[in-house]
ZABA-612426 format. One record per residue: z, y, x of N, C-alpha, C, O in turn; residue number from 1. Coordinates in Angstrom, 3 decimals. Atoms other than C-alpha are relative to their C-alpha. Example, Ala and Ser with C-alpha at 12.3 -4.5 7.8 and 13.67 -1.06 7.14 Angstrom:
BEGIN
[pt [0.000 -1.190 0.890] [7.800 -4.500 12.300] [0.000 1.200 0.900] [0.665 1.181 1.936] 1]
[pt [-0.060 -1.190 -0.820] [7.140 -1.060 13.670] [0.730 1.090 -0.770] [0.899 2.198 -0.261] 2]
END
This chain:
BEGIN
[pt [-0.510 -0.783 -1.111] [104.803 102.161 74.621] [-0.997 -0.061 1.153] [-1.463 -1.145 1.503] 1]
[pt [1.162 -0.384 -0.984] [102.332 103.548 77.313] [0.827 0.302 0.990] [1.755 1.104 0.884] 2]
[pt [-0.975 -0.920 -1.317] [103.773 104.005 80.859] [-1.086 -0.610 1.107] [-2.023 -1.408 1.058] 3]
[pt [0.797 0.099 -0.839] [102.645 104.257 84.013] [-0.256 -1.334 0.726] [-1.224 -1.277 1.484] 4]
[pt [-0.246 0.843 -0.139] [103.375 100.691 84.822] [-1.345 -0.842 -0.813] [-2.077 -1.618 -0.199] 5]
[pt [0.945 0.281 0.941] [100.945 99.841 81.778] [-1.672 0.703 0.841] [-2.768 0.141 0.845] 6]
[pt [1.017 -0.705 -0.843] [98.515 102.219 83.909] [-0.739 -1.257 0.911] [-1.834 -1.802 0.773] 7]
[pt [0.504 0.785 -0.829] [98.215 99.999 86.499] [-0.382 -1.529 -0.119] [-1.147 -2.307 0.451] 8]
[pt [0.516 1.651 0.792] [98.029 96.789 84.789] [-1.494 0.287 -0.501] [-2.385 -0.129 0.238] 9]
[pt [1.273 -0.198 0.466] [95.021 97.704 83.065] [-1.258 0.562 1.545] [-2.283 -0.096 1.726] 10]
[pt [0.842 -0.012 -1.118] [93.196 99.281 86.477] [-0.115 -1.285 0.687] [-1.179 -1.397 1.296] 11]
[pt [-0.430 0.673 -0.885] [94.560 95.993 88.151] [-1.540 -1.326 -0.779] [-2.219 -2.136 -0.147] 12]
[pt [0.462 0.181 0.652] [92.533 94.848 85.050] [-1.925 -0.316 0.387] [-2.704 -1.253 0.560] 13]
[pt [1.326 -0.075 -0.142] [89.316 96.545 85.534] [-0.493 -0.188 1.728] [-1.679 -0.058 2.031] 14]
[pt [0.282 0.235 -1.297] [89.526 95.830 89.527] [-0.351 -1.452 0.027] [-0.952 -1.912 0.998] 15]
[pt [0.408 1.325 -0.132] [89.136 92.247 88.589] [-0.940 -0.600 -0.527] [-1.490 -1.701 -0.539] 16]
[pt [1.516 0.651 0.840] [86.595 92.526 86.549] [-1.136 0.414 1.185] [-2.049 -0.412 1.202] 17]
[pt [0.683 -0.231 -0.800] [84.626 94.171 89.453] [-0.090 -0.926 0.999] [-1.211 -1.118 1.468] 18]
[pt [0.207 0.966 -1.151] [85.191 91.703 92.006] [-0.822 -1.583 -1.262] [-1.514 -2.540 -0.916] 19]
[pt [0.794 0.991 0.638] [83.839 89.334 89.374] [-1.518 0.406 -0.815] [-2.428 -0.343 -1.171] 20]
[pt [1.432 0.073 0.612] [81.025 91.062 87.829] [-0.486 0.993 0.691] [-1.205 1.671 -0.043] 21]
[pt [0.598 -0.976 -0.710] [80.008 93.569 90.626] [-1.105 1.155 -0.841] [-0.730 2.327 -0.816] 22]
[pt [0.941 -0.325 0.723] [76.890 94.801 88.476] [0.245 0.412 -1.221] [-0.644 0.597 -2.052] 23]
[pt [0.103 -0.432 1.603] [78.661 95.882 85.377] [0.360 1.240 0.137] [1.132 1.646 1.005] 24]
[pt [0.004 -1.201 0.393] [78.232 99.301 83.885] [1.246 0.272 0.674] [2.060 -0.649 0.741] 25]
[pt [-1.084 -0.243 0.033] [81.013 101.647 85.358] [0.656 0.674 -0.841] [1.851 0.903 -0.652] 26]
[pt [-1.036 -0.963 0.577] [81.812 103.885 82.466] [0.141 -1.183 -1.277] [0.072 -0.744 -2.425] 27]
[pt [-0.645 1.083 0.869] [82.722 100.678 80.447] [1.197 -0.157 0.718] [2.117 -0.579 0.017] 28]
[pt [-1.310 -0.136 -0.345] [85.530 100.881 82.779] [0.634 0.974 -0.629] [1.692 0.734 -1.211] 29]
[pt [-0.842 -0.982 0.282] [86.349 104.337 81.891] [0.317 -0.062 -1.689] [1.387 0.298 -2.180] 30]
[pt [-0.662 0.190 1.616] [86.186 103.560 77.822] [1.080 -1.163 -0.056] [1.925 -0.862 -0.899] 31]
[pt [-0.927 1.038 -0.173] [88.446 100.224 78.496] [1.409 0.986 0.538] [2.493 0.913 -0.040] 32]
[pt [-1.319 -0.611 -0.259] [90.987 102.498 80.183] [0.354 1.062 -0.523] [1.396 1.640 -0.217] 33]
[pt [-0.729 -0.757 0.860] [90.933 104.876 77.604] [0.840 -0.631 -1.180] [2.002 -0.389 -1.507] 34]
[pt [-0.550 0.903 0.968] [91.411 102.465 74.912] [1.264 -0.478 0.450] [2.241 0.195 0.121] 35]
[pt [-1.206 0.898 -1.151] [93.982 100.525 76.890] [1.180 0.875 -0.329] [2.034 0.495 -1.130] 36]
[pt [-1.113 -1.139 -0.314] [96.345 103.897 77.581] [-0.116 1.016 -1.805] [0.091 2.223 -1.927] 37]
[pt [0.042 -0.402 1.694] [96.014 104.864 73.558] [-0.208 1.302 0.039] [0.618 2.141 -0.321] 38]
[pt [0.417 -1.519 -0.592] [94.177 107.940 74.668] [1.244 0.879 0.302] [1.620 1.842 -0.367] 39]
[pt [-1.465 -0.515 -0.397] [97.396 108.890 76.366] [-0.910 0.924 1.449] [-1.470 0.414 2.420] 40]
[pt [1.084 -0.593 -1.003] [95.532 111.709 78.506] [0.635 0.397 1.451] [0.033 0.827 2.435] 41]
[pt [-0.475 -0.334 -2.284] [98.188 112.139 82.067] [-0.436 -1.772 0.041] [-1.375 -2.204 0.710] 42]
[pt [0.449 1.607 -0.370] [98.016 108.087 81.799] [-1.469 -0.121 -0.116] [-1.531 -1.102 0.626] 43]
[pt [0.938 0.150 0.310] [94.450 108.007 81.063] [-0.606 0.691 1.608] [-1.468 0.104 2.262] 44]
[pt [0.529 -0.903 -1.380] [93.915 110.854 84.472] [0.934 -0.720 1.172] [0.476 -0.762 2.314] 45]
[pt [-0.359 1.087 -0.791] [96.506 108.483 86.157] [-0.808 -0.946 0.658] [-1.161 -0.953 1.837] 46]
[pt [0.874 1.590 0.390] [94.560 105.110 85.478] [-1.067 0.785 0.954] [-0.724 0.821 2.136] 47]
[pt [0.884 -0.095 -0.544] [91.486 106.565 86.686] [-0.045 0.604 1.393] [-0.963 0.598 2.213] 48]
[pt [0.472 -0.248 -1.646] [92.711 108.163 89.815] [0.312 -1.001 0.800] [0.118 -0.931 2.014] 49]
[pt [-0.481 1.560 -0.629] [93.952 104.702 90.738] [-1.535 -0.450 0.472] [-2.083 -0.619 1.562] 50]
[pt [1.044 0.919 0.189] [91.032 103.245 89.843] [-1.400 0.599 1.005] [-2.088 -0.080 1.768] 51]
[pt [1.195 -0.625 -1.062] [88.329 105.753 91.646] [0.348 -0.097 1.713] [-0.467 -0.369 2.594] 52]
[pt [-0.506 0.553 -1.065] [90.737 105.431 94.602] [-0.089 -0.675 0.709] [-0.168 -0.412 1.909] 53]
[pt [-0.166 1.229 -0.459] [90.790 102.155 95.159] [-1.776 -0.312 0.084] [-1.991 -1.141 0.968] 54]
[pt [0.942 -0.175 0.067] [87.226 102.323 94.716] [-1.420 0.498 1.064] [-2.552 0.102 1.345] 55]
[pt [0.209 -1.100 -0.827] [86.301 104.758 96.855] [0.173 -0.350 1.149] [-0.827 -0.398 1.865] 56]
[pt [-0.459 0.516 -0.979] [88.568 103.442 99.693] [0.108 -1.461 0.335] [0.839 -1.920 1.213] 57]
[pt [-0.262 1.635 -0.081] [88.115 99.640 99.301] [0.159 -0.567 1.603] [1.110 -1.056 2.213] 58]
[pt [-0.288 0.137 -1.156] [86.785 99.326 102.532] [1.097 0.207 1.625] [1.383 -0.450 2.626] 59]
[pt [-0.829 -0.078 -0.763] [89.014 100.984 104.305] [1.399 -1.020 -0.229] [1.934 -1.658 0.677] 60]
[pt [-1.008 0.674 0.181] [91.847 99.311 102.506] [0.042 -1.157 0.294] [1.017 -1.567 0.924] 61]
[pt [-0.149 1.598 -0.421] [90.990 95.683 102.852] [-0.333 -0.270 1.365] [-0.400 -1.479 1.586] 62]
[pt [-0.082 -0.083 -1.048] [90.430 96.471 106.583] [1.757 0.190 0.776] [2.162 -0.161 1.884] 63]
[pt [-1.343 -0.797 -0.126] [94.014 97.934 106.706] [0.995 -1.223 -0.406] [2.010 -1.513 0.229] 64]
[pt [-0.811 1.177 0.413] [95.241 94.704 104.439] [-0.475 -1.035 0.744] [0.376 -1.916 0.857] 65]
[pt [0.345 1.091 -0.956] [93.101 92.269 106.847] [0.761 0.416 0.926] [1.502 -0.524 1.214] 66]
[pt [-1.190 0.141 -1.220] [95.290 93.464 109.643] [1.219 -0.285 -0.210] [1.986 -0.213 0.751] 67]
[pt [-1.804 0.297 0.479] [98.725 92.559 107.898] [-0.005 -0.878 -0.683] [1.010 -1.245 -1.275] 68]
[pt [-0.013 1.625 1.108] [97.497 89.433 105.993] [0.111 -1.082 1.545] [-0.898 -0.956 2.240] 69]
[pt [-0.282 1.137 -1.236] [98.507 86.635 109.112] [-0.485 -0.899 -0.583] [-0.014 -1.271 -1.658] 70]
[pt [0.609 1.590 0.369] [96.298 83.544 108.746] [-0.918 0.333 -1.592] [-1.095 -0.582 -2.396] 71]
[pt [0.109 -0.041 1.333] [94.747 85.376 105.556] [-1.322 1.039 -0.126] [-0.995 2.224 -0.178] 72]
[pt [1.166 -0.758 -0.182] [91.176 86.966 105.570] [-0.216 0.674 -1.846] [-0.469 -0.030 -2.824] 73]
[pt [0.300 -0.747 1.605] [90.802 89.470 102.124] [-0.441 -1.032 -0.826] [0.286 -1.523 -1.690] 74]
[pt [1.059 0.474 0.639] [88.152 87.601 100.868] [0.465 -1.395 -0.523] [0.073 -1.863 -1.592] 75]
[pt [-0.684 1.273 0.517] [90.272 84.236 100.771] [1.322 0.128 -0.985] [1.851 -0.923 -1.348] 76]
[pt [-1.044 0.049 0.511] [93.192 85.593 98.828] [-0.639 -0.064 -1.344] [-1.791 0.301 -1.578] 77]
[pt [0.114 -0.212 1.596] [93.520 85.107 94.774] [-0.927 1.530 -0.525] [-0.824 2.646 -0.015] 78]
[pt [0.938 -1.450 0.377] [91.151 87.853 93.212] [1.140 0.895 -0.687] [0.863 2.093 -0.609] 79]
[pt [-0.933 -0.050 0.238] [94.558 88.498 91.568] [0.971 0.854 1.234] [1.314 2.029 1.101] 80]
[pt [-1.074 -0.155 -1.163] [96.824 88.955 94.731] [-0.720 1.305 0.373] [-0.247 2.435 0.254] 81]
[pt [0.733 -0.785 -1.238] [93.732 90.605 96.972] [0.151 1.342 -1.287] [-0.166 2.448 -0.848] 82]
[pt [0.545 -1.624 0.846] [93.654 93.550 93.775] [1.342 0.038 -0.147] [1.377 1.268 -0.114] 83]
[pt [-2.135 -0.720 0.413] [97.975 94.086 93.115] [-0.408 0.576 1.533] [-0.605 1.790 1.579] 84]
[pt [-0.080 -0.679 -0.981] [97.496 94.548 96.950] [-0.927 1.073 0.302] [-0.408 2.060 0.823] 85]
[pt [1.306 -1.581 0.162] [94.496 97.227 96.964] [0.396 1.110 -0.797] [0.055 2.226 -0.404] 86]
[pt [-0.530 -0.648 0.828] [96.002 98.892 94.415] [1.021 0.504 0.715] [0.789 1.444 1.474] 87]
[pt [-0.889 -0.194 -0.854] [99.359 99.003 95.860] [-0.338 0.923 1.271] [0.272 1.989 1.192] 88]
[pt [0.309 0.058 -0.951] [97.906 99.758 99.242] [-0.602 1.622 -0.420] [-0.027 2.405 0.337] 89]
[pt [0.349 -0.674 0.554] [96.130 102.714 97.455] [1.288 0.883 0.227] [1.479 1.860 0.951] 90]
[pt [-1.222 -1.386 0.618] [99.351 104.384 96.301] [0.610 0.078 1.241] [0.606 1.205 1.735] 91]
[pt [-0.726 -0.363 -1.331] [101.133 104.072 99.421] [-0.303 0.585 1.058] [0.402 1.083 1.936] 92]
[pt [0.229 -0.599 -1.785] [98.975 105.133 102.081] [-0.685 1.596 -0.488] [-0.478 2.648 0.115] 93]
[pt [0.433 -1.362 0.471] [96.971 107.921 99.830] [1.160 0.739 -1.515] [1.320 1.873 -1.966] 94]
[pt [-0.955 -0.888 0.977] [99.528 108.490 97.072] [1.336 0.771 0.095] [1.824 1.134 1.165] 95]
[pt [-1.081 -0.836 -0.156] [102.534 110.331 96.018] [1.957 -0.648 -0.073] [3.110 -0.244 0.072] 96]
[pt [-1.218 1.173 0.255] [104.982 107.397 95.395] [0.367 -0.734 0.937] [-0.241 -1.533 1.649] 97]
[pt [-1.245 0.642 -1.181] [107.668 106.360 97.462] [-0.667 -1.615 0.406] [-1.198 -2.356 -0.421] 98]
[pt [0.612 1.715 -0.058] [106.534 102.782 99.096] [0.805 -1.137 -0.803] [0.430 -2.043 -1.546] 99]
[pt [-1.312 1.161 0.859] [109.700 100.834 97.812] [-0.881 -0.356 -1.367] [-1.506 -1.357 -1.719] 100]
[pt [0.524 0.192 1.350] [108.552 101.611 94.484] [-1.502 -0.199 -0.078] [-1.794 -0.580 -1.211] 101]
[pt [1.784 0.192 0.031] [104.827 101.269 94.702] [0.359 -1.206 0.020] [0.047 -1.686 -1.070] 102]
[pt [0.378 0.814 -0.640] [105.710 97.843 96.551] [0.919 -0.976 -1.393] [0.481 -2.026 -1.864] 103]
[pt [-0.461 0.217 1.313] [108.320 97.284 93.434] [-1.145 -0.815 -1.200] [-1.299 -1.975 -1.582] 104]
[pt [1.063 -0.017 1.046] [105.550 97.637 90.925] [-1.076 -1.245 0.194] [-1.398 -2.201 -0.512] 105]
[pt [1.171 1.444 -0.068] [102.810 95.551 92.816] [0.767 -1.469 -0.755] [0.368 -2.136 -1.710] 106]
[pt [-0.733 1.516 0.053] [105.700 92.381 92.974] [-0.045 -0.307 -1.323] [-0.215 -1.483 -1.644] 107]
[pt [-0.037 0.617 1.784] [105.848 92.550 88.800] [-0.946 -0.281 -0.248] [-1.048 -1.359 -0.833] 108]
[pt [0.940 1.128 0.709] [102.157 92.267 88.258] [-0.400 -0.938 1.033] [-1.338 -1.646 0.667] 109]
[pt [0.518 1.014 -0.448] [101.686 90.073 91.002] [0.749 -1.375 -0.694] [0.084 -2.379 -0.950] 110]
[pt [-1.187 0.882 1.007] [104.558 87.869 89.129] [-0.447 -0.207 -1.751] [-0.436 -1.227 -2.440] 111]
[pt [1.190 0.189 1.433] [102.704 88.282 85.749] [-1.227 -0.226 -0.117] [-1.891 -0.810 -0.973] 112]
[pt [1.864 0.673 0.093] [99.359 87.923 86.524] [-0.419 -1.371 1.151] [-1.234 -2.294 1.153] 113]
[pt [0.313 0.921 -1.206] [99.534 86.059 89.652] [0.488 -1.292 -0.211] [0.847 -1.723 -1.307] 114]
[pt [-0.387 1.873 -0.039] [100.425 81.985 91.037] [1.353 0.527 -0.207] [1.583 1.684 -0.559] 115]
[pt [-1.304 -0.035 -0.280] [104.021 81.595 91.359] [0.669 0.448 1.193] [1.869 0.722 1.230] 116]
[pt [-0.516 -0.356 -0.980] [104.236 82.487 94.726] [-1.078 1.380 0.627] [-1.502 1.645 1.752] 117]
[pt [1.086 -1.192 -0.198] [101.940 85.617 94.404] [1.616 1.242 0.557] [1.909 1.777 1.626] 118]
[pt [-0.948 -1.110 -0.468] [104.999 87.960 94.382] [0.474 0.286 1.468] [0.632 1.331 2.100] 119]
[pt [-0.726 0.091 -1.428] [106.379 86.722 97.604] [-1.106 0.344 1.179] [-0.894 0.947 2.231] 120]
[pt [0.738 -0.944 -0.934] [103.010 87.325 99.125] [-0.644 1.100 0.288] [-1.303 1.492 1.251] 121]
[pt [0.645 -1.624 0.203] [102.040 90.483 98.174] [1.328 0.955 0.092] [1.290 2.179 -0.035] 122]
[pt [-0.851 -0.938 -0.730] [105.367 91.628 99.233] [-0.065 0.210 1.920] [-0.122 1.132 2.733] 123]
[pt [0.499 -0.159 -1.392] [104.865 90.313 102.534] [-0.978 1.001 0.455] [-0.726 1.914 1.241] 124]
[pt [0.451 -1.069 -0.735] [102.169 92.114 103.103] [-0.124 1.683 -0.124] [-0.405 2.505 0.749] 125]
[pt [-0.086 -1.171 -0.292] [102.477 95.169 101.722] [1.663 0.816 0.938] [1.869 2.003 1.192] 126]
[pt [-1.492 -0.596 -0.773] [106.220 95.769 103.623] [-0.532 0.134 1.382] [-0.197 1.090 2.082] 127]
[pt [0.551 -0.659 -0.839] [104.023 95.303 106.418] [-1.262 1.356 0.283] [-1.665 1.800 1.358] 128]
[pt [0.758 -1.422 -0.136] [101.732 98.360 105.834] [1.003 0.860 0.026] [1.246 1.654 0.935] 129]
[pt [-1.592 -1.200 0.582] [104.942 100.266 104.245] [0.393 0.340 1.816] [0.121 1.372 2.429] 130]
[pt [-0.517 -0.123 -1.092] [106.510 99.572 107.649] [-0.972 1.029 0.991] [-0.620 2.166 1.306] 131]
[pt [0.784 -0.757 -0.747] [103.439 100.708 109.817] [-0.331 1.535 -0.460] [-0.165 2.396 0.404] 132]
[pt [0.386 -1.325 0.755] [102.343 103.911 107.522] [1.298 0.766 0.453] [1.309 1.820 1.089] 133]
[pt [-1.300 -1.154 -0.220] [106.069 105.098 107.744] [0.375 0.270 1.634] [1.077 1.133 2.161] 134]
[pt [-0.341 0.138 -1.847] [106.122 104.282 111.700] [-1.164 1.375 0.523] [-1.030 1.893 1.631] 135]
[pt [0.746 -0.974 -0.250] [102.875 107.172 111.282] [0.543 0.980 -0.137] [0.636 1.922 0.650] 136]
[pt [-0.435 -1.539 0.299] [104.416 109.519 109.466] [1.006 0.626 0.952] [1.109 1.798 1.315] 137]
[pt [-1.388 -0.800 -0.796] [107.737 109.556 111.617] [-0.879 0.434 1.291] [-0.445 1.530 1.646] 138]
[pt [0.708 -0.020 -0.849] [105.087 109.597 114.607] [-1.509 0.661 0.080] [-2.180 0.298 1.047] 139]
[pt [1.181 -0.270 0.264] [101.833 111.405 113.558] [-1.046 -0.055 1.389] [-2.257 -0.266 1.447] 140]
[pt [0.921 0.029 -1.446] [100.580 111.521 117.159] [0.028 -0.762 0.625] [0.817 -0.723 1.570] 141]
[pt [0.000 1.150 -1.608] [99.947 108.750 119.240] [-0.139 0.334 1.257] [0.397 -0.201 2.228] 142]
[pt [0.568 -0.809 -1.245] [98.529 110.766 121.719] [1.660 0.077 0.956] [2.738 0.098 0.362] 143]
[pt [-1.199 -0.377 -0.271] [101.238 111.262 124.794] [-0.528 1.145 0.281] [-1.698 1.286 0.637] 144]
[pt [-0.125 -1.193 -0.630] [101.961 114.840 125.516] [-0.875 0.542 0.936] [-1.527 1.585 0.878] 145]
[pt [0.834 -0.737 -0.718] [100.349 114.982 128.337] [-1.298 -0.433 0.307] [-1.931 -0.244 1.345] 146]
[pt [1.332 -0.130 -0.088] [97.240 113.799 127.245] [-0.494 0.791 -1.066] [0.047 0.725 -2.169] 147]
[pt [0.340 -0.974 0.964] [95.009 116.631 125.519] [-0.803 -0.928 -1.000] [-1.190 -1.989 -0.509] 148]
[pt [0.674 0.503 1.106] [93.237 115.423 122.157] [-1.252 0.333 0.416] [-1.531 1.188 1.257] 149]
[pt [1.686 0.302 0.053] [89.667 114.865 122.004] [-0.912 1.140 0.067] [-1.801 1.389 0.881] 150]
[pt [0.226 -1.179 -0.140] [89.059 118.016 120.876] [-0.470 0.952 1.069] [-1.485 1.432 1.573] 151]
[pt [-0.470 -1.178 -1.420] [90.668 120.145 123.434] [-0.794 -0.798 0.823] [-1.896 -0.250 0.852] 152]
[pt [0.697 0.245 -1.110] [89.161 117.952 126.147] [-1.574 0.459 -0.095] [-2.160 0.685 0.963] 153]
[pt [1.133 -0.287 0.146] [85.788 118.835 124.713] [0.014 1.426 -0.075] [-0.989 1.949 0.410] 154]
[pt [-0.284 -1.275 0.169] [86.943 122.310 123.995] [-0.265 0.812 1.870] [-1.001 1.596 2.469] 155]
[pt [-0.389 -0.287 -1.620] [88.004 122.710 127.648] [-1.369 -0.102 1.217] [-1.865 0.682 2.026] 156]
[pt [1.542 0.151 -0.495] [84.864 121.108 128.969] [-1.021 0.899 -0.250] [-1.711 1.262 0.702] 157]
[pt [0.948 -1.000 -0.437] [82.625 123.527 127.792] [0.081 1.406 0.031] [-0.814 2.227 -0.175] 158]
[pt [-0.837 -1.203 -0.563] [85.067 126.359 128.750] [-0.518 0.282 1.418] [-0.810 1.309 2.029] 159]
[pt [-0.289 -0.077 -1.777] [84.838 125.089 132.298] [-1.615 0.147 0.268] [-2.064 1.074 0.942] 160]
[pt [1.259 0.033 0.269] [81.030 124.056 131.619] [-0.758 1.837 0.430] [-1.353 2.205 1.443] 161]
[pt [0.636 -1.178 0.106] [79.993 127.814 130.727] [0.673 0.963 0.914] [0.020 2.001 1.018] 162]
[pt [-0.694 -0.815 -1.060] [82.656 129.574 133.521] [-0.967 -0.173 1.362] [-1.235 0.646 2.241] 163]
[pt [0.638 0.648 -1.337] [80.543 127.039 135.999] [-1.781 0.833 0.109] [-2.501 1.051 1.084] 164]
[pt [1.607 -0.120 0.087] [76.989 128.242 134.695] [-0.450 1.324 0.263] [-0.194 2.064 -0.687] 165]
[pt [0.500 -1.003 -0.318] [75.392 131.206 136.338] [-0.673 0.919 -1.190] [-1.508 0.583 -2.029] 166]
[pt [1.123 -0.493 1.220] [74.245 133.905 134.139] [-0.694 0.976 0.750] [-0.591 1.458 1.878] 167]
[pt [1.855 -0.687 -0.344] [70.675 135.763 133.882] [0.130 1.280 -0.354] [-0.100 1.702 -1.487] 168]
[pt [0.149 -1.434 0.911] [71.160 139.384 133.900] [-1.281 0.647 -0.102] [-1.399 1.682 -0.758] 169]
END
């Protein structure tokens, strides 16, 4: 049985082999996660958009998980923990899956692959992204009202700019 659950185990997989062998071939990832998903081809285009994802966005993400890890710098967590949460962290802030369940999913393989008390911290922190991300969406603008965006102020500026500047007939 292939499911999407199986998906992410195996990326969670090849994310740990990267933090351990930086330098290895990447399309030995992509034959491992075909094999893996029994050439199951939406799981197979799944797996890999996880995987390029997380990839892609590392930096940003473990910047995003260093602000919600308390007392806990990326780089010091389980290679284990720090990848359920990248992953995770992945689906929630760029994917299409509800956070609950994303944050669901991490807690099982952090509970199967992880210490004993991996689950409990890789809930912690992702409930705190969940929390903040959803505090964006209900809020997309920080900006108050009556200050104009960046933009517009630059917009405006060289409105006023070129109204101010004499022209050469």
């Amino acid at each position: 049985m292939t499911t999407r659950r199986r998906a992410r185990e195996v990326v969670l997989q090849v994310l740990y082999e990267d933090d351990m062998n930086p330098t290895r071939d990447m399309m030995l990832a992509k034959q491992f996660i075909e094999r893996r998903m029994l050439r199951n081809k939406p799981l197979i285009a799944f797996g890999e958009e996880l995987l390029a994802g997380v990839r892609k966005r590392r930096s940003e993400i473990d910047s995003l998980v260093g602000q919600h890890a308390a007392n806990w710098s990326v780089k010091r967590m389980s290679t284990i923990d720090r990848n359920v949460i990248r992953l995770a962290t992945y689906e929630m802030v760029f994917g299409k899956v509800p956070g609950r369940v994303v944050i669901n999913e991490a807690i099982e393989l952090a509970k199967r692959y992880g210490h004993v008390n991996s689950g409990s911290f890789v809930n912690g922190i992702l409930d705190k992204i969940l929390r903040e991300t959803s505090k964006k969406e209900a809020n997309p603008s920080s900006e108050s009202p009556s200050t104009p965006s960046s933009q517009n102020a630059t917009d405006s500026l060289e409105s006023n700019q070129a109204e101010s500047t004499p022209s050469v007939a």
